[in-house]
N, C-alpha and C positions, 0 to 999 in steps of 0.2 A: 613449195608454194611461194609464189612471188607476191610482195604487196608494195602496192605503187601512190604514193602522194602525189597529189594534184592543187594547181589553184582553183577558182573559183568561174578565171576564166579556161580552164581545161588545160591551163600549160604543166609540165609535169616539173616536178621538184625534187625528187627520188625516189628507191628505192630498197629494199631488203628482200631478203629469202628466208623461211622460214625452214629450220633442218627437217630433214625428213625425221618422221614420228613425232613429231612435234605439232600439233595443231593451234596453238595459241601463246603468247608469250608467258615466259615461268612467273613474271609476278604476278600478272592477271591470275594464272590457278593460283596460286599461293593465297593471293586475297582471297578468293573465292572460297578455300579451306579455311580460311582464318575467322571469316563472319557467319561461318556454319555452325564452324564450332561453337564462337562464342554464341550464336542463336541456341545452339543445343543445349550447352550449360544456362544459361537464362531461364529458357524452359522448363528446365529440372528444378532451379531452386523456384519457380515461381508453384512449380505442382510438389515440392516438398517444403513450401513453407505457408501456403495457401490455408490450412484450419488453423495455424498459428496465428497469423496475422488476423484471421476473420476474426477471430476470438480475444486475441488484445484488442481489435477495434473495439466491441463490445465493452470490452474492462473501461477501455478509458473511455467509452461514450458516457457510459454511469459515471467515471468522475469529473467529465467536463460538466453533465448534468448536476449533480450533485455542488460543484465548486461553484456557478453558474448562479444556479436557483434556478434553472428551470424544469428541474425534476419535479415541482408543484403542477407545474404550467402545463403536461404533457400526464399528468394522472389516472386523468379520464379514458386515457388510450390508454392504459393499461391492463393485465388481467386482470382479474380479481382476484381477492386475497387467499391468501393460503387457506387461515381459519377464520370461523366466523362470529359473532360474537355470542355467547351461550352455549356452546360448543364444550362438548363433556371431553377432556383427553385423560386415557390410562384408569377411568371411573375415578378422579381422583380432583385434577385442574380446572378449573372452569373460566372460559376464556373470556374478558370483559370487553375491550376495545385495541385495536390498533395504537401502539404509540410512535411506531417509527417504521419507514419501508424502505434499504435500501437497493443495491444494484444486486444480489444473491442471496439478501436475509429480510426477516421483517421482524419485527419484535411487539407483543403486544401484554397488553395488564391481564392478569390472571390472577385469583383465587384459589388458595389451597385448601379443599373442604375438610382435610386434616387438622388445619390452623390456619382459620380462614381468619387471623386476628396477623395476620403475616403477609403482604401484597408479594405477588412475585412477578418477574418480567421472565416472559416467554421465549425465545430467538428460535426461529421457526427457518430451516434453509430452503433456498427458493431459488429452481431450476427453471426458468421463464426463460434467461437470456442462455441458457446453454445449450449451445448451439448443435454441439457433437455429443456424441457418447463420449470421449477420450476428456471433453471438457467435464461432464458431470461428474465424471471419475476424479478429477483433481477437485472438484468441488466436492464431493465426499472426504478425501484427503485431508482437505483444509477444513472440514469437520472436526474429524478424526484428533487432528491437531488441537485442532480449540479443547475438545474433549482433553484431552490428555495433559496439556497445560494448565486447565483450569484445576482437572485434578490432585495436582501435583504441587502449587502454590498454593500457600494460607500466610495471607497475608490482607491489616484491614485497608490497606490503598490500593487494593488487588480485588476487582468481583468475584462473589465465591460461587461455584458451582454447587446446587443444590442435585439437578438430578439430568439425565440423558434420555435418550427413548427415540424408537424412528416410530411415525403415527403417519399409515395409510402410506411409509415411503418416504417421506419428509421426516429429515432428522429434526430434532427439537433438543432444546438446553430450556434448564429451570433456572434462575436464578434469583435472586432477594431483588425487588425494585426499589433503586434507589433514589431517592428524594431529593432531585437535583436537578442541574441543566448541564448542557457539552460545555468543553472551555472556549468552543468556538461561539454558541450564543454567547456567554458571556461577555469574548469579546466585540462582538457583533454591538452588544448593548452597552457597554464599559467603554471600548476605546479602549487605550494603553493603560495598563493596570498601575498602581507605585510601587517604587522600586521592595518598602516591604512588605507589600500583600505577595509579592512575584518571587521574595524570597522564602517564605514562608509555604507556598505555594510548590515550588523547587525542592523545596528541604523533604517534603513530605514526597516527591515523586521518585526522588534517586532513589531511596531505600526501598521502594515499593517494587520499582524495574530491577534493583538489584536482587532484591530475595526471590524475583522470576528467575534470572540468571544462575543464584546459586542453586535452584531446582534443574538447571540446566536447560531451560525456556529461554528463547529468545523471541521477545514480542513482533516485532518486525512493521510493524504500522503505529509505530506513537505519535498522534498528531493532537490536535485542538479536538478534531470529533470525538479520538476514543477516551477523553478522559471526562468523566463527570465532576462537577461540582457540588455540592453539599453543603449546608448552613445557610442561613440567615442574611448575612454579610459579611466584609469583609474581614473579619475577628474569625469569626468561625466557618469558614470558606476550607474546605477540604477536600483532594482531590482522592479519584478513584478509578483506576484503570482497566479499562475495559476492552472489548474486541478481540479477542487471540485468538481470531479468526487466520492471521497470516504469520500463526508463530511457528516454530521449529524446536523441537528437543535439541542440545546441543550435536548428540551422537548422529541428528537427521540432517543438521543444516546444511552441510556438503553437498547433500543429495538434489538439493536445489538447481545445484547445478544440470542434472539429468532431467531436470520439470520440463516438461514446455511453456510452462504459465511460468511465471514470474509477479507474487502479490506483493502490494503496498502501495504506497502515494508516493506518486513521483517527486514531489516537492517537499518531501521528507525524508528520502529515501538516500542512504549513504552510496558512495561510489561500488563499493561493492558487491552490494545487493544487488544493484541493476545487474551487475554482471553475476547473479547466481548464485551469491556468496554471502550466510546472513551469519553475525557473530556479536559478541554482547557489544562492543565497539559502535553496532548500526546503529542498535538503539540509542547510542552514549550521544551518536550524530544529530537524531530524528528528536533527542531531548532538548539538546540545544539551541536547533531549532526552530523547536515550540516556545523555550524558556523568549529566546528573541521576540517572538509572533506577541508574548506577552506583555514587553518591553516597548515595541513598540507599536503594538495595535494593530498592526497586518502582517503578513506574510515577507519575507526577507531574502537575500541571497544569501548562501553559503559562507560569507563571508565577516568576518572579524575586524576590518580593518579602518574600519569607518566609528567602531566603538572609542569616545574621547578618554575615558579612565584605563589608565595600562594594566592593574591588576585585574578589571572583568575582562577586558583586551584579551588580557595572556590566557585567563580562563576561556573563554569560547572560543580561541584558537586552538587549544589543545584537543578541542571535541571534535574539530571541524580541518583534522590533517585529513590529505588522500587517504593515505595508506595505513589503514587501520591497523598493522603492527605499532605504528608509532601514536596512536589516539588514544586516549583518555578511555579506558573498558570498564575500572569500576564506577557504576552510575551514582552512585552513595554517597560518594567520595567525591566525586565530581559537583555533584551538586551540594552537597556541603560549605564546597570551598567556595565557591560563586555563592550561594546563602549569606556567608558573613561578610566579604564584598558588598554584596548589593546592602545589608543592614547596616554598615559603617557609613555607605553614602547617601542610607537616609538618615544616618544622624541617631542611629541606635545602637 
């Protein structure tokens, strides 16, 4: 085949031949092959990662809602609640009122006609946003989990599991209701806390996270929400750690990796969590954190290096390496040391 270049006004400019069995030039096919392919593999990961992605949308719509505050403001569109209130569970619980609803649970005041001189808080799991079967099933999972941690820790900075039970299909946890508020209202209403309410505060949470650890739990969500406060004020202010909704036994944490979910808050969340991988080091991360969040009244970077005193410096830099071989794993200890830090430089 002969192909012929022309001007514009028809005068000729050259020419080529094209070899026989050759119909087009070899990089035109070569291109041709190259955005196929890559159109094919596109393809594929968009139809093998398609219930992934729909489903992390979901996770983190609850916590842009949730972080936001506009999980109030959108209620009304909601289902309705799991249970109701007067509601007889097991011929035993008797359900009073909702106290809290969030993206997969809801918790509410219950009655035990046992020892009904004993309030307890309900956690009720809630399949509204699960979208897939393969999701409800990791939402069982992370039951499972809670179940099995709660179990397995006794400790009094630690919620105790009173009892389990699935009702109508909906798993359900008992627990004692504790007479308090989150550390996040707290600081919602406080502002930055003093440096010794914060260590007093601390002192009481490393040992708490740690004796999960040494049960071989690792909590994996420690933030402002999950820890309750207790007492009066700030004398008798005491913390208590709740949620092991996103823990892992140590022997399962690996297995994380195989999830297609991946739980926790992302602004808490250690580097290698996100990647699949929870170890007492996360939480060591997701403590310090919070310890800052309390230090200075909001939410903070990862970062250590803006703090002016070198001794807390070096302490919340050791929480806050990448690579969790090299970070600070016992929580007990860690917080300890930061403890007498912070009470030195109020002057006690």
């Amino acid at each position: 085949a002969l192909i012929e270049f022309q001007r514009r006004d028809g005068a000729a400019l050259g020419s080529f031949a094209i070899p026989p069995g050759r119909s087009e030039p070899w990089h035109s096919r070569g291109a041709a092959v190259f955005l196929s392919v890559c159109a094919a593999l596109l393809g594929a990961l968009v139809w093998w990662g398609r219930s992934r992605w729909l489903d992390r949308v979901t996770y983190w719509r609850e916590e842009w809602r949730v972080w936001w505050g506009s999980a109030e403001e959108e209620e009304e569109v909601r289902t309705p609640y799991l249970l109701a209130p007067g509601q007889r569970l097991r011929n035993r619980y008797v359900v009073e009122e909702i106290l809290a609803r969030g993206g997969f649970s809801e918790v509410y005041r219950a009655t035990d006609l046992l020892d009904p001189t004993c309030p307890l808080a309900l956690k009720a799991l809630s399949m509204e946003n699960a979208m897939r079967p393969d999701f409800r099933a990791w939402m069982h999972s992370r039951f499972l989990d809670e179940l099995k941690a709660l179990r397995s820790v006794d400790h009094p900075g630690v919620i105790k599991l009173l009892d389990a039970w699935w009702e109508d299909g909906i798993p359900c946890l008992a627990m004692p209701l504790v007479d308090g508020i989150t550390l996040r209202a707290l600081l919602q209403r406080e502002g930055k806390l003093p440096q010794e309410v914060v260590a007093r505060l601390v002192r009481d949470l490393g040992p708490a996270i740690r004796a999960a650890h040494r049960r071989g739990v690792m909590h994996g969500d420690i933030k402002p929400e999950n820890i309750l406060i207790t007492g009066s004020g700030p004398e008798t202010w005491r913390p208590v750690v709740i949620d092991f909704g996103t823990s892992r036994l140590r022997q399962e944490a690996s297995l994380m990796r195989r999830d297609r979910y991946i739980a926790g808050t992302r602004l808490y969340m250690a580097p290698e969590q996100a990647l699949g991988m929870l170890v007492e080091a996360s939480d060591v991360w997701a403590l310090a954190l919070t310890t800052m969040e309390m230090l200075n009244g909001e939410p903070g970077a990862a970062d250590a290096s803006g703090i002016e005193d070198p001794g807390v410096r070096r302490v919340f830099a050791s929480a806050l390496v990448e690579d969790p071989g090299a970070r600070a794993a016992d929580a007990g200890a860690w917080a300890e040391e930061l403890a007498q830090l912070l009470l030195v430089r109020a002057g006690h």
